[in-house]
GULOBA-208542 format. One record per atom (N, C-alpha, C): y, x, z; residue in one letter. Coordinates in steps of 0.05 Angstrom, whole numbers, padded with zeros to 5 digits, always signed. Example, Ala and Ser with C-alpha at 12.3 -4.5 7.8 and 13.67 -1.06 7.14 Angstrom:
<recs>
-00114+00264+00156A
-00090+00246+00156A
-00066+00264+00156A
-00045+00257+00142S
-00021+00273+00143S
+00001+00258+00157S
</recs>
This chain:
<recs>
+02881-00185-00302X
+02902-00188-00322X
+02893-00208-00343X
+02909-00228-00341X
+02900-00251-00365X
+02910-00241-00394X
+02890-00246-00411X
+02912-00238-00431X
+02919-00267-00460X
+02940-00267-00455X
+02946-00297-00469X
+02956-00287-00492X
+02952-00302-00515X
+02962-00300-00547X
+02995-00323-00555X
+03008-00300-00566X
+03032-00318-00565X
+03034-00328-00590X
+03040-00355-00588X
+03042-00358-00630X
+03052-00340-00646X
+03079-00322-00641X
+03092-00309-00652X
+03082-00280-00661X
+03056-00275-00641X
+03050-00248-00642X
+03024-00249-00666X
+03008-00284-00673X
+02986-00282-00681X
+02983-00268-00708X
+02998-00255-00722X
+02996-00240-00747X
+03009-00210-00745X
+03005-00194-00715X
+03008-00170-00722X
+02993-00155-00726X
+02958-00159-00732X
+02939-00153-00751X
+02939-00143-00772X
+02923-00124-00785X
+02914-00116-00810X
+02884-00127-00816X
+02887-00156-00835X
+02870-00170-00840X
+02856-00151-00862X
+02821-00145-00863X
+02813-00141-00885X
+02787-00151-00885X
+02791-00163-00915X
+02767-00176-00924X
+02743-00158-00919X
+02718-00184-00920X
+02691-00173-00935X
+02681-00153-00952X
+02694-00151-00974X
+02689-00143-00997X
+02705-00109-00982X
+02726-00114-00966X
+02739-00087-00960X
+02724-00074-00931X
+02710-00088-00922X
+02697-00081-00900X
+02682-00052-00887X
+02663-00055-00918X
+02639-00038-00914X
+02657-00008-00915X
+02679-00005-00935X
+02695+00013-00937X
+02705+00028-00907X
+02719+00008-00894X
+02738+00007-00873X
+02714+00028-00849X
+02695+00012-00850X
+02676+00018-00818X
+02655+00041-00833X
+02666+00056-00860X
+02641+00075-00859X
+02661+00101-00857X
+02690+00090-00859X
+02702+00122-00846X
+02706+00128-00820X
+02704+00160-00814X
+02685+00166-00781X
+02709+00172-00769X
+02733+00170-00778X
+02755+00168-00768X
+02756+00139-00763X
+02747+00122-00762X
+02758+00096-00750X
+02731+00084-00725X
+02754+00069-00706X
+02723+00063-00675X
+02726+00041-00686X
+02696+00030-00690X
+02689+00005-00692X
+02679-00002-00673X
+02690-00028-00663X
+02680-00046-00640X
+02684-00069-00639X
+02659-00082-00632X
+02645-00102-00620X
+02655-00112-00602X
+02669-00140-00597X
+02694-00140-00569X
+02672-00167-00564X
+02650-00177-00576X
+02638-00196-00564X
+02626-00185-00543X
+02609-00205-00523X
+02601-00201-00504X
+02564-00189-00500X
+02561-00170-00485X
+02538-00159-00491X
+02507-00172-00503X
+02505-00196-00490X
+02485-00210-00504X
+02492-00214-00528X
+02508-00217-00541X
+02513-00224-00572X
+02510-00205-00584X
+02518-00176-00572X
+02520-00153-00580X
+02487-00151-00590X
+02464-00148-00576X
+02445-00145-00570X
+02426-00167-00591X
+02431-00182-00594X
+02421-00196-00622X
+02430-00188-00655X
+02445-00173-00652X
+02450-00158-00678X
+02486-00155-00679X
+02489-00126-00699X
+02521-00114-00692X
+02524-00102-00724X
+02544-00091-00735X
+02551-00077-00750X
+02537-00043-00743X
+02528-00030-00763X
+02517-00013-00761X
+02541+00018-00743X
+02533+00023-00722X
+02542+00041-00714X
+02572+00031-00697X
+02569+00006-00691X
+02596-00009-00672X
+02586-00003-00649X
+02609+00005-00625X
+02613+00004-00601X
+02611-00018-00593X
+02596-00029-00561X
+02605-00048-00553X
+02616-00046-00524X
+02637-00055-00519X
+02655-00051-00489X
+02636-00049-00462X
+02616-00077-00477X
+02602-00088-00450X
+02615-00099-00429X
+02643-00118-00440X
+02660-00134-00424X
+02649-00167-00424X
+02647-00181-00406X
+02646-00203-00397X
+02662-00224-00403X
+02686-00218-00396X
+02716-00232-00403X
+02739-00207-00404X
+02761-00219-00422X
+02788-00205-00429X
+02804-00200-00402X
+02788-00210-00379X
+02805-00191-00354X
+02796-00165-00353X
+02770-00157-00364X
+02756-00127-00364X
+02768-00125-00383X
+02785-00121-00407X
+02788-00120-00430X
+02801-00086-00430X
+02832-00084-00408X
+02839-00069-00413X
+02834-00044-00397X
+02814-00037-00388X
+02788-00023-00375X
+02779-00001-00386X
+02768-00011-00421X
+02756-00006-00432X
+02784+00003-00451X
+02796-00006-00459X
+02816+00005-00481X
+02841+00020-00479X
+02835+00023-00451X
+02867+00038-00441X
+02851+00068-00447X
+02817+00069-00446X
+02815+00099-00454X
+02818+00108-00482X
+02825+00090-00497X
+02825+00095-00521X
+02853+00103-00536X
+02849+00130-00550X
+02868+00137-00551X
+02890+00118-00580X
+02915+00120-00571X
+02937+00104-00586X
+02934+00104-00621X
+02931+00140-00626X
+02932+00150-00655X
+02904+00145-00662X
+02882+00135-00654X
+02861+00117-00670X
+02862+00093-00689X
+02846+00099-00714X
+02846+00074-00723X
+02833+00064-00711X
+02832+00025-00704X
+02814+00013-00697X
+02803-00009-00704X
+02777-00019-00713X
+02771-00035-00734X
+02751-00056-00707X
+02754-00082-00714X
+02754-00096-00686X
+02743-00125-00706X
+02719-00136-00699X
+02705-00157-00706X
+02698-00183-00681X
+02694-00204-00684X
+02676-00220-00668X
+02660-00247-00683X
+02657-00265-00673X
+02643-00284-00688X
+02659-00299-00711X
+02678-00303-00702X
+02707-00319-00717X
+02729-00316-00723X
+02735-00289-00708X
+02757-00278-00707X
+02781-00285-00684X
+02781-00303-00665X
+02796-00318-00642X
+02793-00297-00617X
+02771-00279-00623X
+02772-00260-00597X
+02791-00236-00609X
+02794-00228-00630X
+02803-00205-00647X
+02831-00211-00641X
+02835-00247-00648X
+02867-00241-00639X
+02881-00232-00620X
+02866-00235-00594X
+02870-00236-00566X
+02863-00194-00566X
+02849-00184-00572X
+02846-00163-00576X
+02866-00139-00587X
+02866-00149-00611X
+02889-00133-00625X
+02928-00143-00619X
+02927-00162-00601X
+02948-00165-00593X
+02949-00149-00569X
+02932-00147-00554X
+02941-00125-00533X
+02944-00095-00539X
+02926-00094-00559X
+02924-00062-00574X
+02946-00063-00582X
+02966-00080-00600X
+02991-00074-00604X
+03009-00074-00584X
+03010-00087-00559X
+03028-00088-00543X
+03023-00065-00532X
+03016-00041-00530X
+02995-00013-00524X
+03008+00011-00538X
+03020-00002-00560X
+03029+00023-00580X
+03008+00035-00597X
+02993+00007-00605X
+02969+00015-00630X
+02980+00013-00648X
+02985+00039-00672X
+02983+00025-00697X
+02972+00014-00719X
+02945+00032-00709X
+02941+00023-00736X
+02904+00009-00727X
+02908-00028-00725X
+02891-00049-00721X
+02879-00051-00741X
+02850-00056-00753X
+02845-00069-00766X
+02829-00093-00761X
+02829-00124-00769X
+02808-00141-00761X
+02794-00152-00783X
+02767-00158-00773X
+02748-00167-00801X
+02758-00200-00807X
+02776-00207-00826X
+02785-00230-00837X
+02754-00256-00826X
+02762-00276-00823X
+02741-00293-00825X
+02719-00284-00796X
+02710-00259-00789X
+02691-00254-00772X
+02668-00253-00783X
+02649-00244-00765X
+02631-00240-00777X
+02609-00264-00797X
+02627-00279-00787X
+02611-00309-00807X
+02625-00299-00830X
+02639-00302-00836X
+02655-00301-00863X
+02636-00275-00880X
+02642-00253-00861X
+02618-00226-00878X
+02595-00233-00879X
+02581-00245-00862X
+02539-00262-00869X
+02546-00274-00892X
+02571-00292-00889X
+02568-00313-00919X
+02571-00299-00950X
+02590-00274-00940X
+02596-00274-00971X
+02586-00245-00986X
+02574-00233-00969X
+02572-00201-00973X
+02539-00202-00978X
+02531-00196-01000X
+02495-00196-01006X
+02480-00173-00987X
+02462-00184-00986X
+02445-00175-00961X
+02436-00136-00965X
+02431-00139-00988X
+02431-00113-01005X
+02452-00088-00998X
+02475-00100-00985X
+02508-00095-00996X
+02515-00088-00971X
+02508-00100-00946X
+02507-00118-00923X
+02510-00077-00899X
+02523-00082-00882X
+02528-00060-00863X
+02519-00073-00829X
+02507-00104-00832X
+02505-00122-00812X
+02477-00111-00808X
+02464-00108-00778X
+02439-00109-00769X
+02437-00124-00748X
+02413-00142-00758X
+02396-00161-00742X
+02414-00190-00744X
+02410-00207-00729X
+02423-00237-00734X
+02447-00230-00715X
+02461-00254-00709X
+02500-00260-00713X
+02490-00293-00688X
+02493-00287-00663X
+02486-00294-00638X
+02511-00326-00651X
+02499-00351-00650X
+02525-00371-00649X
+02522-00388-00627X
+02543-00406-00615X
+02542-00424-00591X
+02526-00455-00595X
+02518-00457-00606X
+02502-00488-00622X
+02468-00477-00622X
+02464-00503-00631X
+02439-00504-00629X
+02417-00489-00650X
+02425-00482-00666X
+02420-00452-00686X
+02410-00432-00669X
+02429-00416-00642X
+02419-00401-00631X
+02429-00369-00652X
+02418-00362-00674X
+02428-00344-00689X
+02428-00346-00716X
+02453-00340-00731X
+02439-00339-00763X
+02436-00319-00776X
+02435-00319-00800X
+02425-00289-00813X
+02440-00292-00840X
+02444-00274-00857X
+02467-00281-00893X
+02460-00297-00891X
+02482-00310-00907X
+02495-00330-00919X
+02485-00361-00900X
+02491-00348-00876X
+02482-00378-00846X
+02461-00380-00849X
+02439-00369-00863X
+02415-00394-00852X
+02404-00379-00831X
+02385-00403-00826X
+02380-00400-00784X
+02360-00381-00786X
+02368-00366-00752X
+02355-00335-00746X
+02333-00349-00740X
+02324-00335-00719X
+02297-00328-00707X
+02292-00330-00680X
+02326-00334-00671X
+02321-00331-00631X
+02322-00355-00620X
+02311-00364-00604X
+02305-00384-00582X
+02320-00381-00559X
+02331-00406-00539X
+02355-00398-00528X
+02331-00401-00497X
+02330-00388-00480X
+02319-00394-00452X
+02329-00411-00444X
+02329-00440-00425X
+02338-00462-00418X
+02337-00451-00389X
+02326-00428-00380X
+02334-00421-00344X
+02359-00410-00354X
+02363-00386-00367X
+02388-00374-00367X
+02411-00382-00382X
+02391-00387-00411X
+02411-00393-00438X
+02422-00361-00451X
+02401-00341-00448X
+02394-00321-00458X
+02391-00329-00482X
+02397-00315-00502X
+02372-00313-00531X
+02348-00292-00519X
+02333-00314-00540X
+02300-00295-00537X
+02297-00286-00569X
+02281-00266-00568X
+02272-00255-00592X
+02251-00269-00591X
+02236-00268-00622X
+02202-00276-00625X
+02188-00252-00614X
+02202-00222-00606X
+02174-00207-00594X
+02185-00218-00554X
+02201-00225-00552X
+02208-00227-00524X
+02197-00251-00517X
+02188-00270-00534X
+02175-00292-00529X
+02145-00290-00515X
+02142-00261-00538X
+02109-00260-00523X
+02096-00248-00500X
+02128-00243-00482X
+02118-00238-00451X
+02114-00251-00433X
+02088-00255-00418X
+02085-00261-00394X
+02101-00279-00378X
+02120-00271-00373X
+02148-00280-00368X
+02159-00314-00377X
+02155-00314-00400X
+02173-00332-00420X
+02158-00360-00418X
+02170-00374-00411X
+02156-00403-00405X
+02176-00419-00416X
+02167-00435-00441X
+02186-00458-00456X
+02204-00477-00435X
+02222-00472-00438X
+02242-00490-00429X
+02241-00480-00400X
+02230-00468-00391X
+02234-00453-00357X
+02245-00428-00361X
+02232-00406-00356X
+02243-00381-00358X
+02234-00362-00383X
+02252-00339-00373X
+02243-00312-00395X
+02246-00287-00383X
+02244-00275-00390X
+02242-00229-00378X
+02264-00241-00360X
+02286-00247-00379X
+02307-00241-00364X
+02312-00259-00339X
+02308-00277-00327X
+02314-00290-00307X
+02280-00296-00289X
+02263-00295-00296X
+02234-00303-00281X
+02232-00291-00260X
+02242-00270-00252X
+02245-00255-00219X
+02277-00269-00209X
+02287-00290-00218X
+02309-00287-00207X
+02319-00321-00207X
+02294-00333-00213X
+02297-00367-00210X
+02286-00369-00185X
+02288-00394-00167X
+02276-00403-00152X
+02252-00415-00151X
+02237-00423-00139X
+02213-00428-00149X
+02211-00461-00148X
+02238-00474-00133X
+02251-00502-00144X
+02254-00499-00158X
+02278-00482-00169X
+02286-00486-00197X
+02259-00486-00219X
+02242-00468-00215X
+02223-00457-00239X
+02220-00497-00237X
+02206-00504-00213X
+02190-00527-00219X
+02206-00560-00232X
+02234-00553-00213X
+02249-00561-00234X
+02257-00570-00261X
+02253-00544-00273X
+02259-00541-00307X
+02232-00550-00315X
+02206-00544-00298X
+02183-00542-00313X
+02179-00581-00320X
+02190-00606-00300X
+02182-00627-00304X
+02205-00636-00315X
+02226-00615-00326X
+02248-00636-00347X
+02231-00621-00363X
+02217-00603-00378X
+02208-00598-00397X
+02187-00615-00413X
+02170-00614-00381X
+02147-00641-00386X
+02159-00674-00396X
+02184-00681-00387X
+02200-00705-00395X
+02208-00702-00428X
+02209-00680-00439X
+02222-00675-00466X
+02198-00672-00477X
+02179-00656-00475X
+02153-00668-00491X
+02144-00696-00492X
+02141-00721-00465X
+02128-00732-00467X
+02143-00760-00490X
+02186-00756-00483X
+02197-00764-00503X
+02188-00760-00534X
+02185-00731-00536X
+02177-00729-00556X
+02160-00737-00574X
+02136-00742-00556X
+02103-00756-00577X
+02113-00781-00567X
+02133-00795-00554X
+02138-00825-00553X
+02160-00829-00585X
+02167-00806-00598X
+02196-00810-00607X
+02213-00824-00602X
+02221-00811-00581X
+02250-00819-00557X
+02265-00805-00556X
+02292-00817-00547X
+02309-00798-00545X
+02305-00783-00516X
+02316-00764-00504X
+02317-00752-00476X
+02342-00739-00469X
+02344-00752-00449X
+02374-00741-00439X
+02372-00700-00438X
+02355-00691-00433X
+02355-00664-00438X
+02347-00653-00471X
+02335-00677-00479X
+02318-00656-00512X
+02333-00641-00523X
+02365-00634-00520X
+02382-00613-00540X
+02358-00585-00538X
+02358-00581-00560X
+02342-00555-00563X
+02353-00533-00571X
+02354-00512-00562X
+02376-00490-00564X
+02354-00470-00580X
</recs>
């Protein structure tokens, strides 16, 4: 089931700010969830958010058809472009009562003091940042170039984890072309590097 956003439908949301947030997700009458995708999930979430563990919005309604109608439901993602697509099906469902975090979760890192803050761990982004932390500045995770996983700094220090080759997550599951592969574009991006060159691979994630 595809699920498409119609211009007409994009404001049948209950937008609430930052500042209204922390309110919203600490009553135990409302399901908070996480409609990003599990790796994102897994680099850091709102304290005590559900996550579907959906892939794409064809699993979407899977997961939400068990949820019952007379729930409140308070629904976040990075930007808010997944929320629309979300709470438009929850309304076409006979939800009433949606709520979405205005802005996404960038908007809450930027404006909500850390002190104040209901966010744990860093906010997974698609660029070369990898994650940020309040008010944007850059996390801590490293992107694997076998998978394009995020790595943590303790996931770095496994066995496993080879710069610009593999990590936990994919090292039983590359080829051992591939490993050697990645291993001499890696060697090509270092040696650009002490040349200060450009390299058709150097994007660093």
């Amino acid at each position: 089931i595809g699920l498409k956003l119609k211009i007409s439908e994009k404001k049948i949301s209950q937008y609430v700010n930052p500042n209204e947030w922390n309110n919203l997700i600490s009553d135990q009458n409302v399901t908070l969830i996480d409609i990003r995708k599990p790796f994102e999930y897994k680099v850091g979430t709102f304290k005590d958010a559900v996550n579907p563990k959906i892939n794409s919005f064809r699993e979407f309604p899977k997961y939400f058809n068990k949820l019952k109608k007379n729930n409140k439901v308070a629904m976040f993602c990075t930007g808010g472009i997944r929320c629309e697509k979300a709470s438009n099906f929850l309304k076409q469902r006979g939800f009433k009562s949606v709520f979405q975090l205005k802005g996404g979760i960038f908007n809450y890192l930027n404006k909500i003091n850390i002190k104040k803050s209901l966010w744990k761990g860093e906010c997974f982004v698609f660029d070369n940042r990898v994650s940020v932390k309040h008010k944007l500045s850059l996390g801590s995770y490293s992107m694997c170039r076998g998978c394009r996983m995020p790595i943590s700094v303790n996931e770095k220090k496994s066995s496993k984890y080879k710069k610009g080759i593999s990590c936990l997550y994919c090292y039983n599951k590359l080829t051992k072309s591939q490993k050697d592969r990645f291993s001499m574009r890696q060697k090509q991006i270092l040696i650009a590097r002490k040349l200060n060159k450009a390299h058709i691979y150097q994007k660093e994630y």
